[in-house]
C-alpha positions in Angstrom: 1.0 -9.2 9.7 -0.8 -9.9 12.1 -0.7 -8.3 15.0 2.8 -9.8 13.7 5.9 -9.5 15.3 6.1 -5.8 16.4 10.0 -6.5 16.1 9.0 -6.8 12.4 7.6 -3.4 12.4 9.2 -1.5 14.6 8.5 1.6 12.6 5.1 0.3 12.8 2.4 1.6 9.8 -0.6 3.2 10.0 -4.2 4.7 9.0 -4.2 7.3 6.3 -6.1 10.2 8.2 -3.5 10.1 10.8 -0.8 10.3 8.7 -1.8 12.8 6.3 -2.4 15.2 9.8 1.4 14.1 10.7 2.3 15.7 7.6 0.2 18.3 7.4 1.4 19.5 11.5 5.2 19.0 10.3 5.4 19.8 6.8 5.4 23.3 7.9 8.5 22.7 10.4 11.9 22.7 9.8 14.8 23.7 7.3 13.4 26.7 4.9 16.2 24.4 2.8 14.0 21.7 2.6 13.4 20.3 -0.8 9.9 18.3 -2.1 10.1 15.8 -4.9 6.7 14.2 -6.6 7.2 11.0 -8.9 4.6 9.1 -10.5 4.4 5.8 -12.5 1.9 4.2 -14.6 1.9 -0.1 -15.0 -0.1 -2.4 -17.0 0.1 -6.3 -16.5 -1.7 -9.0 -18.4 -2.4 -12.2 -15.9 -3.7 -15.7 -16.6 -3.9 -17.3 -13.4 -5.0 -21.0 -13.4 -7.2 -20.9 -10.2 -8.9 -17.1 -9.6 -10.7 -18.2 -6.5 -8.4 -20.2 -4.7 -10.6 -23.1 -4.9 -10.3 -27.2 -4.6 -11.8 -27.2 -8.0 -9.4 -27.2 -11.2 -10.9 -25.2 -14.5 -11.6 -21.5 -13.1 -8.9 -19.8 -15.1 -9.3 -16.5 -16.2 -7.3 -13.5 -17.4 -6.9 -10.1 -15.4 -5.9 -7.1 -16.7 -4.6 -4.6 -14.5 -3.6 -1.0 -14.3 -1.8 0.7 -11.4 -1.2 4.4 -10.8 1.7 5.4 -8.4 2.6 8.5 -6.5 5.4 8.9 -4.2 6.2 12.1 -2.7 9.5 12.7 -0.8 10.4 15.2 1.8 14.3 15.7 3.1 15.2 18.6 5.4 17.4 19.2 8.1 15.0 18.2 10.4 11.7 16.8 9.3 11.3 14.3 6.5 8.7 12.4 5.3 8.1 9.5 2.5 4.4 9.0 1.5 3.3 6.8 -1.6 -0.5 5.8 -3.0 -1.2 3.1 -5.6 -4.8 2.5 -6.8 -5.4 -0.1 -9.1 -8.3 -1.3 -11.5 -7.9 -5.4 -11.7 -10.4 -6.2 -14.7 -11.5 -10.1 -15.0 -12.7 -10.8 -18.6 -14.9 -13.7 -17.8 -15.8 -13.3 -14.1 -16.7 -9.5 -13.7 -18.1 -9.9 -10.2 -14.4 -10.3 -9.5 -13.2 -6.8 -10.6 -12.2 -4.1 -8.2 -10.3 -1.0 -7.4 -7.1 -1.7 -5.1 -5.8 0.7 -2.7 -2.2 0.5 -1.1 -0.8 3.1 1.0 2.1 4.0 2.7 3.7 7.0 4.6 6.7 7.2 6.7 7.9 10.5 8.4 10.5 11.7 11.4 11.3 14.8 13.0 14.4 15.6 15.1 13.2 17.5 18.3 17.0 17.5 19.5 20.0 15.8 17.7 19.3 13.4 20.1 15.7 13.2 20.3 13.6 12.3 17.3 9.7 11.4 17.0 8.6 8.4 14.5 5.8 7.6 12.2 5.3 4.8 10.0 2.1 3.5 8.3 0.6 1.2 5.5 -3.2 1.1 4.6 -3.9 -2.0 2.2 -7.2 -2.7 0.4 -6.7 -5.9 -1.6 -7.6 -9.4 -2.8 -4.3 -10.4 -3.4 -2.4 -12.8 -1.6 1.0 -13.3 -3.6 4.3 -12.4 -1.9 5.8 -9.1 -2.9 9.3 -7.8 -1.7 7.2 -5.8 1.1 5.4 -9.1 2.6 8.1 -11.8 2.1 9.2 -12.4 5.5 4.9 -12.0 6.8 3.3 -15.5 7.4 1.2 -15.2 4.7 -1.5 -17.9 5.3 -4.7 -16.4 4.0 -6.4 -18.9 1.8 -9.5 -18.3 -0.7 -10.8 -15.2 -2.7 -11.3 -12.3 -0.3 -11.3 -8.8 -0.3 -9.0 -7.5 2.6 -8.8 -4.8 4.2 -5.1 -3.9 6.8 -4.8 -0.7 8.5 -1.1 -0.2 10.7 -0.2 2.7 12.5 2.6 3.5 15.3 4.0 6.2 16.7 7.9 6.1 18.5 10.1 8.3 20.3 13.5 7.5 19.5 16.4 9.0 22.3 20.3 9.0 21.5 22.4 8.5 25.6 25.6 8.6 23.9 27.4 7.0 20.4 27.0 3.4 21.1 23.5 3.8 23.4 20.0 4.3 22.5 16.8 3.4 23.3 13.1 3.7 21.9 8.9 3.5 23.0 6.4 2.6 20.5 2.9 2.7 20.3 1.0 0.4 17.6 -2.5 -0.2 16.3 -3.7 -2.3 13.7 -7.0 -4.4 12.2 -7.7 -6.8 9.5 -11.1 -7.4 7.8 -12.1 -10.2 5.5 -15.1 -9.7 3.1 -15.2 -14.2 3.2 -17.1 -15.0 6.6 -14.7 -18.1 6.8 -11.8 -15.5 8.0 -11.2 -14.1 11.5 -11.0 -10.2 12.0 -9.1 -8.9 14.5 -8.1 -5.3 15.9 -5.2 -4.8 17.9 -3.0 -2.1 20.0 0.3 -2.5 22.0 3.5 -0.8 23.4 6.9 -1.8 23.4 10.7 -0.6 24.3 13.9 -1.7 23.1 17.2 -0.6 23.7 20.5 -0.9 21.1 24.1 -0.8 22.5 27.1 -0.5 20.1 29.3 -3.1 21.2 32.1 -2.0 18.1 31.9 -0.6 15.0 30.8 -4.2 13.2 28.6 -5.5 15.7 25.9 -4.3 18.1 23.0 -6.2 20.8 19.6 -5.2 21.4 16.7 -6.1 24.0 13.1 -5.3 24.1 10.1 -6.0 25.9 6.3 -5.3 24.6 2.4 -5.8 24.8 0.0 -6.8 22.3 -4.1 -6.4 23.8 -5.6 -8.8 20.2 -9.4 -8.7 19.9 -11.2 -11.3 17.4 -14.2 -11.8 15.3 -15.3 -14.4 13.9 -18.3 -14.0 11.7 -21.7 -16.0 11.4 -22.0 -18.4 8.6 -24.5 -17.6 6.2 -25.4 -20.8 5.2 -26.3 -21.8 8.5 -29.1 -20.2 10.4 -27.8 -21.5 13.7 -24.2 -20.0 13.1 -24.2 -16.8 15.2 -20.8 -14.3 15.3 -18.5 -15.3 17.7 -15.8 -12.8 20.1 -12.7 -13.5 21.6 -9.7 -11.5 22.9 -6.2 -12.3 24.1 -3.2 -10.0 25.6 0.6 -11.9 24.1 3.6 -10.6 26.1 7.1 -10.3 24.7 10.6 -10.6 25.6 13.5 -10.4 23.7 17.5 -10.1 22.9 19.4 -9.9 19.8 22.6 -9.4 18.0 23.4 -7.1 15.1 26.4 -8.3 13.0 27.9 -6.8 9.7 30.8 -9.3 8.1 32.9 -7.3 5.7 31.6 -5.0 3.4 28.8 -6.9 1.6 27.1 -9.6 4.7 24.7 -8.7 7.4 23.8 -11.0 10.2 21.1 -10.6 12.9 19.7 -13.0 15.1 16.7 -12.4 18.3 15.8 -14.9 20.9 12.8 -14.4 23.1 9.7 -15.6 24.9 5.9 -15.0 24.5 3.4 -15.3 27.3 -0.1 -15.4 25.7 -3.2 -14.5 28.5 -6.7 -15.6 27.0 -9.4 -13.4 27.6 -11.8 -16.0 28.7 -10.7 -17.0 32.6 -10.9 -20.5 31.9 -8.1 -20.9 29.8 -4.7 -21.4 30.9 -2.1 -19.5 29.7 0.2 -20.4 26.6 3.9 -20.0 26.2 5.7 -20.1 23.2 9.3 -19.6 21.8 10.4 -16.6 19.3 13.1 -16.8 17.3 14.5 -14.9 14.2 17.7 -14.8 11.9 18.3 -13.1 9.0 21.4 -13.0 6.6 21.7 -10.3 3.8 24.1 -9.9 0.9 24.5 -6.9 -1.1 27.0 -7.1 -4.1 27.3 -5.4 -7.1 25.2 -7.9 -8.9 23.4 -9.8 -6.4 21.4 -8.5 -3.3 19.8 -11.3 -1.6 18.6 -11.8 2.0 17.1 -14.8 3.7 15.4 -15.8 7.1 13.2 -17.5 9.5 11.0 -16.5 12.1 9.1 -18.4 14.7 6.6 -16.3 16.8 3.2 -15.8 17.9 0.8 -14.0 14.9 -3.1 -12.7 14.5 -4.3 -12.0 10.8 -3.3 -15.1 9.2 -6.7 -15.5 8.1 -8.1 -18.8 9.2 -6.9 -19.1 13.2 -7.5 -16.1 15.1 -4.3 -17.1 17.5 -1.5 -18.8 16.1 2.2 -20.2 16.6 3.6 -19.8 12.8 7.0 -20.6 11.2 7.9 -19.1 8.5 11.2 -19.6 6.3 11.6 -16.9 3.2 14.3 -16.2 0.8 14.6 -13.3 -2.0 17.3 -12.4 -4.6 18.0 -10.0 -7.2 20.7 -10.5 -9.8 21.8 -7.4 -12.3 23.2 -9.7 -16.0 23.7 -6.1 -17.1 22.7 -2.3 -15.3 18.9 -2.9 -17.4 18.4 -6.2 -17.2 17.6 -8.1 -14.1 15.7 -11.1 -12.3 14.1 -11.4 -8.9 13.2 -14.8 -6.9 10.6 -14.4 -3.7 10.1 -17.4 -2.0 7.7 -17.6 1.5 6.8 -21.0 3.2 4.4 -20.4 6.8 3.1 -23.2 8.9 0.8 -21.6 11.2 -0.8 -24.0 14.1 -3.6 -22.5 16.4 -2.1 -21.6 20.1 -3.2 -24.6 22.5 -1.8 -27.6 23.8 -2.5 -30.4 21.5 -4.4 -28.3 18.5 -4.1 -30.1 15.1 -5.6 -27.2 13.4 -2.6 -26.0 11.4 -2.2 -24.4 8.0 1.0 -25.0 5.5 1.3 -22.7 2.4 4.1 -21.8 0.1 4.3 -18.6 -1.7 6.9 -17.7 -4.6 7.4 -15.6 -7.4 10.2 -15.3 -10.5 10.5 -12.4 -12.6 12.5 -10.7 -15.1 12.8 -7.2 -15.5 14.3 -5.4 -18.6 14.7 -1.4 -19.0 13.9 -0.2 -22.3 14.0 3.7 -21.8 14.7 5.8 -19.0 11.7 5.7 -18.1 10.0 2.1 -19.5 10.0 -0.9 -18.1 8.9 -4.5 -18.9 8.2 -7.0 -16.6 7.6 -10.7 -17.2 6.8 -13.6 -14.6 5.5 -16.4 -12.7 3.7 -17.4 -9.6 2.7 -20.3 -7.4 0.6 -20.6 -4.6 0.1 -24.3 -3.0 -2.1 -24.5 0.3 -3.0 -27.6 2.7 -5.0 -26.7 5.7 -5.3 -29.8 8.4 -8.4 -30.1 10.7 -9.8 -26.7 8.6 -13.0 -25.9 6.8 -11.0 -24.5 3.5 -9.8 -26.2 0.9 -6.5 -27.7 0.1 -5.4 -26.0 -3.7 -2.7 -24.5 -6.0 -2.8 -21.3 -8.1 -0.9 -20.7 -10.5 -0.2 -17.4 -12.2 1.5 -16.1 -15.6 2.1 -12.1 -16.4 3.9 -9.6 -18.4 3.8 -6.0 -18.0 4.6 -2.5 -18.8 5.6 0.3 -16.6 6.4 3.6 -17.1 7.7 6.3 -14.4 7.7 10.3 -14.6 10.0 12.5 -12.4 
């Protein structure tokens, strides 16, 4: 997430001030025709999970109960329209109350059409959590965090999006982002960039894109409070992008997309040399009247992993979801990241593999129940953190009013 891969997140996320002002200016432009919709949902889930603080040590079980509230309001109009959701939720440990806390997760997306050919952007997420199990939101991040720690993520951008003509358009964004760890072991960051790109229609199946962007990283890493002689630590670096793609849709059910490109990463101290580094991404997606499944790999240069401020990570991910019947379904997420510390020669490297398996069965209209399983499994090489495995068991209940 990192500073990750602004191709990721081309529409970017962002802090929730800013994009409750967005709203506010815009919400009063546009269509008189415009029409607002307000959903909410309650959940409850039941956890056991074998290892609550990510820890070397086996026997630290415990069970969480948790209860999440949801609100999603949607906005569509002829011109502006806008997507915003908020989730807090209580997580309640029954033998480790330390442990228990209030989760916030937000998100807000929103355009407006200047022209029929012009259009401004906004995209944003806000995260407040302790969790670091892959949802269908984070399954293609590098998620390499490791050990029990609140975290904080705050995304913003802002694009301009132009259409030339039917098969030409271009786009500028403009990003910034932090991360902050409550666990001293971690490495906060704070970052801002710009990037173009520009998408040609080459036939009505198939189109290439190319981009270029900057990414100014700054890093903290914090003072060990174990150790009177640790002090906080600062460091910065500036990554460079390059990149072209190809967008491919095969029949009516398979997508296909594939980027090549080239990172130039400048340290902020002067006495480092400069790093280069490959990226790479391909995706493939299915969507079938049962099945819709997608699957990838990236290779690229991150921040916010957790444990390396500056980092080269792989990471391969897969997710499926198969319908037995219209109210009765099961999902596979599956992430594996190697993430290896920019520098010629490093041997500090992190592995970790994240999945999750669920079934889903709809009761009412508007009930759910959920049931599942999770696995975590971490080795970190040449690191101060601990090699472990979490496991996790949960059922839930969820219900949703229009």
């Amino acid at each position: 997430m990192t500073e990750r891969s602004w191709r990721e997140r081309e529409g970017g996320s962002g802090p929730r001030t800013t994009a409750v002002a967005c709203a506010l200016v815009l919400s009063g432009v546009g269509s008189a025709s415009a029409q607002w919709d307000l959903a909410t949902d309650v959940a409850v889930r039941e956890t056991w999970a074998e290892n609550t603080t990510f820890t070397s040590n086996p026997g630290n079980g415990d069970a969480v109960s948790t209860v999440r509230l949801g609100e999603r309001l949607l906005r569509t109009g002829d011109r502006f329209h806008l997507n915003a959701q908020y989730s807090p939720a209580g997580l309640f440990y029954r033998d480790t109350a330390e442990f228990n806390r209030l989760e916030q997760t937000g998100r807000l997306n929103a355009s407006y059409d200047l022209t029929q050919r012009d259009a401004i952007t906004f995209a944003g997420t806000y995260f407040y959590t302790t969790s670091q199990g892959v949802a269908a939101e984070t399954v293609s991040s590098p998620l390499v965090l490791t050990q029990f720690s609140d975290r904080r993520q705050q995304f913003a951008s802002l694009g301009y999006r132009r259409t030339l003509t039917e098969r030409l358009s271009y786009g500028v964004d403009v990003r910034n982002n932090f991360q902050t760890f409550s666990d001293f072991h971690f490495v906060d960051y704070a970052a801002y960039g710009v990037s173009a790109h520009v998408n040609r229609k080459m036939g009505p199946a198939w189109s290439l894109d190319g981009g270029a962007g900057e990414t100014r990283n700054r890093f903290t890493t914090p003072a060990d409070p174990n150790n009177a002689l640790s002090r906080t630590t600062y460091g910065d670096a500036s990554v460079a992008s390059l990149f072209s793609g190809v967008n491919r849709r095969i029949g009516d059910r398979m997508t296909v997309t594939g980027r090549l490109g080239y990172n130039l990463v400048t340290p902020g101290d002067g006495t480092q040399p400069n790093r280069r580094a490959l990226f790479a991404q391909g995706t493939l997606t299915w969507s079938g009247p049962r099945l819709n499944s997608s699957a990838g790999f990236t290779r690229d240069i991150n921040t916010g992993t957790g444990v390396i401020d500056l980092s080269e990570t792989e990471t391969l991910y897969g997710s499926g979801t198969f319908s037995f019947t219209p109210d009765f379904s099961a999902t596979v997420l599956v992430n594996r990241s190697y993430s290896r510390r920019v520098g010629d020669g490093s041997s500090e490297a992190t592995r970790a593999f994240n999945g999750t398996a669920s079934l889903r069965r709809r009761l009412t209209r508007k009930l759910e129940a959920s049931a599942g399983f999770s696995r975590y499994i971490q080795n970190s090489q040449n690191l101060a953190l601990p090699d472990l495995a979490h496991n996790a068991y949960f059922v839930g209940l969820s219900a949703s009013f229009d």
